[in-house]
N, C-alpha and C positions, 0 to 999 in steps of 0.2 A: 078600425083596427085592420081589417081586410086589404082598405086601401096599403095601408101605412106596409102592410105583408109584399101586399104584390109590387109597391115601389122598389123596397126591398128585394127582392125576389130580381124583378128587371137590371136593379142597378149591377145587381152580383151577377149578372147572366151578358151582359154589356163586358162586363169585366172581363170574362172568362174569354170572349169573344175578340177583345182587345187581344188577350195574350196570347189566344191563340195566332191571330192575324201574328202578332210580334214573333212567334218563335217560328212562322212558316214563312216570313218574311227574308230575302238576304240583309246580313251585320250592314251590307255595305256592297252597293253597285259601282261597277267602273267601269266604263268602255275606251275600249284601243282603237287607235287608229293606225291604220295600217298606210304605208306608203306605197300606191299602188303603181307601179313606175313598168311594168310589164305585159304583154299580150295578153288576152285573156285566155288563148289555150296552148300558153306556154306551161310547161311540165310542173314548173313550181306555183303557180296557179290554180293549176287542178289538183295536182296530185300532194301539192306540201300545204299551202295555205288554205285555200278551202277548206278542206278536211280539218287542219288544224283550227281552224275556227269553227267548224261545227265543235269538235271536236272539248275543246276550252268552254264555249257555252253548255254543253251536256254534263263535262268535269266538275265548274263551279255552280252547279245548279241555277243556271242564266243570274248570277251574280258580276258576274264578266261576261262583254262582251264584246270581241274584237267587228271593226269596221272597216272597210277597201275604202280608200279615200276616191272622192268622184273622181279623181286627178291627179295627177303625182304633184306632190306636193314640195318633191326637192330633186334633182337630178341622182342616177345610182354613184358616179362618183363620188357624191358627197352625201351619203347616206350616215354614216358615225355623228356628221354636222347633223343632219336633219334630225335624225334622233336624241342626237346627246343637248340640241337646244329644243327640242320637245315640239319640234313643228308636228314629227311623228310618232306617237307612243311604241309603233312596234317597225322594224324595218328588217327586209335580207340584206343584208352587205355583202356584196363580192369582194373578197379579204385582198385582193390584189390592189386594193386602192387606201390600203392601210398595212403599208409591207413593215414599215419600222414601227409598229405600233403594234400587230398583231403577225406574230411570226408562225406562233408554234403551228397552225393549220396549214402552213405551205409547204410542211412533209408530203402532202397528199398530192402538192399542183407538180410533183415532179416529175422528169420524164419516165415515163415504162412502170409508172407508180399506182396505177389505176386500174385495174383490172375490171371494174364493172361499179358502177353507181352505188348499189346498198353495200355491197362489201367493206368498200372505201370507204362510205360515210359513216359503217359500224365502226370500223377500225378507227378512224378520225374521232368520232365521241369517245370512243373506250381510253384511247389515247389519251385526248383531252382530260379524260376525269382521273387518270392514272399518275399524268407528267404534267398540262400546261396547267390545269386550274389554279396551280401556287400560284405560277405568276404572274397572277389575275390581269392577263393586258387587256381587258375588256372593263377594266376600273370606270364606274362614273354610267355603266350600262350593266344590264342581267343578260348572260347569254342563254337563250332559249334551248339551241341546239347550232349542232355544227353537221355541214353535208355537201356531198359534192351530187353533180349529174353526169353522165357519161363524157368519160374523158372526151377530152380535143383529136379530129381525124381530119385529114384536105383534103379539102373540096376544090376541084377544078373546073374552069367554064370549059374548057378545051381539055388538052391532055392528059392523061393519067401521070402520076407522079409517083415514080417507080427508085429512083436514085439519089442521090447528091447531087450530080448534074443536073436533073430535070429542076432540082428547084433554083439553080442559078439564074437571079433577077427576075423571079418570078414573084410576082405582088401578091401576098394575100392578106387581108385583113385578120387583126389579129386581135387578142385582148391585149392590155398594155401588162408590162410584167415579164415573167417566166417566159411567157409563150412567143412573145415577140423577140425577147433576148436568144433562145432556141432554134427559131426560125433566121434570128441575122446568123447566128454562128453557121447555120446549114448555108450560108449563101443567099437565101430568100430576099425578096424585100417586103419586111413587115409591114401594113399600114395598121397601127393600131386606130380602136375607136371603141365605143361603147356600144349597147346593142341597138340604140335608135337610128346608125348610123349604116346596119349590117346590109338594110336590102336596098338603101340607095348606092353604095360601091360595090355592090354586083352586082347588081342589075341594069348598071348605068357602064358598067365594063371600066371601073377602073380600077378594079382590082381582079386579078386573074381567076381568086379564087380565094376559101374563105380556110381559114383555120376555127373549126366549132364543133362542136359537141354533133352526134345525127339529130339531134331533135329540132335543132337552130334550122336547119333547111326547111321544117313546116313553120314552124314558130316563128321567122323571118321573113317568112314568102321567098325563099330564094331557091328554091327546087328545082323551078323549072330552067332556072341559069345552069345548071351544074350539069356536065357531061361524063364525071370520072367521081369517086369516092377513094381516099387511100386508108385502110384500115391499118390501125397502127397498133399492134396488140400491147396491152399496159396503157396504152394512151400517148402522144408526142408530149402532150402537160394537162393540167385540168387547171379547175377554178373552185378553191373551194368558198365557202359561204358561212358568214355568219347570221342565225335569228337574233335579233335585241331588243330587249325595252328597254325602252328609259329608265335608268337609274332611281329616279324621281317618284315616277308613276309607280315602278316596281316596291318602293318603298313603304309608299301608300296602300298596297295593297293586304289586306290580312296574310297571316299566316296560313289561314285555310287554305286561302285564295292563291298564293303562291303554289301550296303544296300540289292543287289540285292540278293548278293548271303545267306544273313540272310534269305531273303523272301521266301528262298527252304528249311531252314534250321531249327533249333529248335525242336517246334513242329511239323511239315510235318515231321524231321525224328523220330519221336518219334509215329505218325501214321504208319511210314512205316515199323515198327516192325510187323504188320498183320501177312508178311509173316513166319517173324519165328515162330509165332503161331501155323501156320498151318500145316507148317515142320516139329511142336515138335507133336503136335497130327497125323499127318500121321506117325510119326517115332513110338507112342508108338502105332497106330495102325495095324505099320505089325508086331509088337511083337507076336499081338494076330492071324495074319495074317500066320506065319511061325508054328503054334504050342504052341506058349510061351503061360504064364499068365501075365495077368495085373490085378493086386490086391489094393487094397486100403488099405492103412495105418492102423491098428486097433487102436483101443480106448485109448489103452495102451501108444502107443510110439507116437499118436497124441498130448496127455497129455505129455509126455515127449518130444516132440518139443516143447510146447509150454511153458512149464514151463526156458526151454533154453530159449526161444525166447524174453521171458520178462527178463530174466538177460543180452542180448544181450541190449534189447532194453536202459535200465538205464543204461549201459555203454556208449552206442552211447550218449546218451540225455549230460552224461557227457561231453565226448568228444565232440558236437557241440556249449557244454555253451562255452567250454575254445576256443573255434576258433572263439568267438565272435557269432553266430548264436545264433537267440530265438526257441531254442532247443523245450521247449514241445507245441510253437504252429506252429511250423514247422511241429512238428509231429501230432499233431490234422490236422493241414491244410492236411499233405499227405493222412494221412486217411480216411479223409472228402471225396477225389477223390476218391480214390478206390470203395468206395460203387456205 
């Protein structure tokens, strides 16, 4: 009978032991892959994904957990591709290479629109969740969060760029998009490209000089090319960014698991743009550091950004009426934030 007790006794204590294991276990693990297509001590790197991925492992109690692919796995151009056929479950998109597709975040890339990284990228999500989320153009993906890094300023291997005139046929590398169409109308010669291409055309001098954010001049290697900085207060244009998972993956994952990892996400990553703030301003601060100048825009070609900046702006306002967005108090609302 003793026996017969303590089998008893064991099997019930096995039991307890199962269910404990079961209820401290997660419903259901998932790991992301992240498309790692970037420097490693570039601003979004350190200061947005990293973080964000400690961040998602601590939220869902290591139920999720995101991965840097050893390798990019897809070029940033075609990043929407990469993810929305699940090469990679999570990716940043530079939204300029999805202009008819995703508009509403290109209020932010306008000229004189930027006044500093986290501002911008608050007012960009607040935005977002206020005006574009109706018109879900991120259909078929989850967007994690929206964010910019410190607007675009030129960068010269030679001269400072002080006018209109200085920049007549003057080459700089440029993002493709806004920033390129802004720099032809100033007379510039754009050469767009992507970022893998930033420190072989200045440094090989065939481009005069770069149009980039300050943080691009470490995060490029192109520092030591640069002789001149032109601060352009609001910014010449930015770039803004989208985080995405896949649709698919996103699906898949609980309800928990969702909640949790929004709860790191959104606006938290749209404060954690700080960092590239600080990277853009220490980057134009060893310009002045090495020798260089750091000059400020003159009155002239301030005027003449801005006079672009308002035909940018009525094109956009167009472009969000036809995607269904309420285009000019969307735009009241973003610049309501900014101040």
């Amino acid at each position: 009978m003793p026996s017969i007790n303590r089998t008893v006794a064991l099997t019930a204590l096995a039991g307890v032991a199962a269910g404990a294991f079961f209820v401290s276990s997660p419903a259901q693990s998932a790991e992301l892959l992240i498309n790692n297509y970037l420097p490693p001590k570039h601003p979004f790197q350190t200061g947005i994904t990293v973080p964000w991925m400690k961040d998602v492992v601590a939220a869902t109690n290591g139920s999720v957990t995101p991965k840097l692919s050893a390798a990019a796995v897809g070029p940033p151009p075609k990043n929407w591709q990469t993810v929305s056929k699940g090469v990679a479950d999570v990716v940043i998109l530079a939204n300029i290479f999805q202009t008819k597709r995703i508009v509403g975040p290109q209020i932010s890339q306008l000229p004189l629109n930027s006044p500093g990284a986290v501002k911008t990228s608050i007012a960009l999500w607040k935005t977002h969740e206020k005006y574009f989320a109706k018109a879900d153009e991120y259909k078929g993906n989850h967007l994690v969060g929206s964010f910019l890094l410190a607007p675009n300023v030129i960068h010269s291997r030679g001269k400072p760029i002080l006018t209109v005139a200085d920049l007549k046929g003057f080459k700089l590398r440029s993002a493709p998009g806004i920033t390129t169409n802004i720099l032809k109308e100033l007379g510039a010669v754009p050469v767009a490209s992507g970022p893998a291409k930033i420190f072989s055309l200045v440094s090989k001098g065939v481009v005069d000089g770069a149009a980039v954010p300050g943080h691009g001049l470490r995060a490029f290697r192109i520092l030591p090319y640069i002789k001149a900085t032109t601060v352009i207060p609001g910014g010449l244009t930015n770039t803004s960014f989208s985080m995405l998972i896949n649709g698919k993956k996103w699906d898949g994952l609980t309800k928990q698991q969702q909640d949790q990892i929004m709860s790191v996400s959104g606006l938290k990553l749209s404060e954690r743009t700080l960092a590239g703030q600080k990277a853009a301003d220490s980057g134009i601060a060893a310009v002045k550091k090495q020798g260089g100048q750091v000059v400020q825009a003159g009155p002239e070609l301030m005027a003449a950004i801005r006079k672009l900046g308002q035909k940018a702006e009525a094109d956009w306002l167009k472009a969000a009426e036809a995607k269904g967005i309420d285009s000019k108090a969307s735009m009241a609302f973003f610049k309501e934030q900014l101040k």
